[in-house]
C-alpha positions in Angstrom: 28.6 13.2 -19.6 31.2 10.7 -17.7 31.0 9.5 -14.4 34.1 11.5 -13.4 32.0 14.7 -13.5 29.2 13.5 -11.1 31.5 11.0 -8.8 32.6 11.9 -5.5 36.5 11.5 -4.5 36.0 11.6 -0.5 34.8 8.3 0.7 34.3 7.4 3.8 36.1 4.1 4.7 36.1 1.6 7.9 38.3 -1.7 8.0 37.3 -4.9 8.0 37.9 -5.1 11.6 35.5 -2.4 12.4 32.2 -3.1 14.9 29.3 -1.6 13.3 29.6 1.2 16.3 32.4 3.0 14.5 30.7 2.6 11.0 27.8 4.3 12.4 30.0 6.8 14.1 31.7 7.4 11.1 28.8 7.6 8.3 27.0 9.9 11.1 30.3 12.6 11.3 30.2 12.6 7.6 27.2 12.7 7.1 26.8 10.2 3.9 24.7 7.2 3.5 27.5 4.6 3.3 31.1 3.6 3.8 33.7 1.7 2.0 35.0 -1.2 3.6 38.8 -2.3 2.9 40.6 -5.2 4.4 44.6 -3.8 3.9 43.7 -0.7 1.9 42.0 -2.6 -0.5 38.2 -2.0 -1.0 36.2 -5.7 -0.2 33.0 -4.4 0.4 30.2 -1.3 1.2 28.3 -0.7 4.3 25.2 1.0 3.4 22.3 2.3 6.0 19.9 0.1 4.5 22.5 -2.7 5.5 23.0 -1.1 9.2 19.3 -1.1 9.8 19.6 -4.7 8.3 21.9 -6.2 10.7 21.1 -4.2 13.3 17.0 -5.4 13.4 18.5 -9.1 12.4 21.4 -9.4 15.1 19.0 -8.3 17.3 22.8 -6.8 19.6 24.4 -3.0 20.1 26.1 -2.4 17.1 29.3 -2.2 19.3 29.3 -6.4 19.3 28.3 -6.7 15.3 31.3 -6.8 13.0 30.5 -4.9 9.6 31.6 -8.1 7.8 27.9 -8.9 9.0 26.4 -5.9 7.7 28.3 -5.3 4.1 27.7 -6.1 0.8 30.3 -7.9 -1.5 31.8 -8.1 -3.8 31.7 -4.5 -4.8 31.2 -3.6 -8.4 33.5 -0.6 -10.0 33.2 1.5 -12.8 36.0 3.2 -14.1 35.3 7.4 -14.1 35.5 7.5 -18.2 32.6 5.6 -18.5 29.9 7.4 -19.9 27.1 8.3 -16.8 24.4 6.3 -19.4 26.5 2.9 -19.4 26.9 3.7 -15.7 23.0 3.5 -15.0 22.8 0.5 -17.2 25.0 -1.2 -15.0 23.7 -0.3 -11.9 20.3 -1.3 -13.3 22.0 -4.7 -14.0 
């Protein structure tokens, strides 16, 4: 089995610019447990709610005044969707 048969095409993305208000606002309406961050349309980093909760305890502010360069993790690390779902897990595990 490959990647491309169990990966998801709609992704949820915020810009770099974004307060973590919006991500929130955004990952809620979509209901999904993370968003792609991109600085120009390029992808620099993820937003998970692990990472929300994170920042959020941490900044100890309303998301509204924390950018989600505070919250994200970088860099991100891609697969490409013709990879085989095993090698996938590997890395991940990595």
């Amino acid at each position: 089995m490959r990647v491309r048969e169990l990966m998801s095409t709609d992704l949820v993305t915020v810009p770099a610019t974004a307060d973590m208000q919006t991500v929130a606002e955004r990952m809620l309406y979509n209901q999904v447990g993370s968003a792609i961050v991109t600085d120009d349309g390029t992808p620099c980093g993820i937003v998970t709610e692990t990472d929300a909760l994170t920042v959020g305890y941490a900044a100890d502010k309303p998301f509204s005044e924390v950018s989600v360069v505070a919250a994200m993790s970088n860099p991100l690390t891609t697969i490409q969707p013709t990879v085989s779902i095993r090698e996938a897990t590997d890395r991940m595990i990595d």
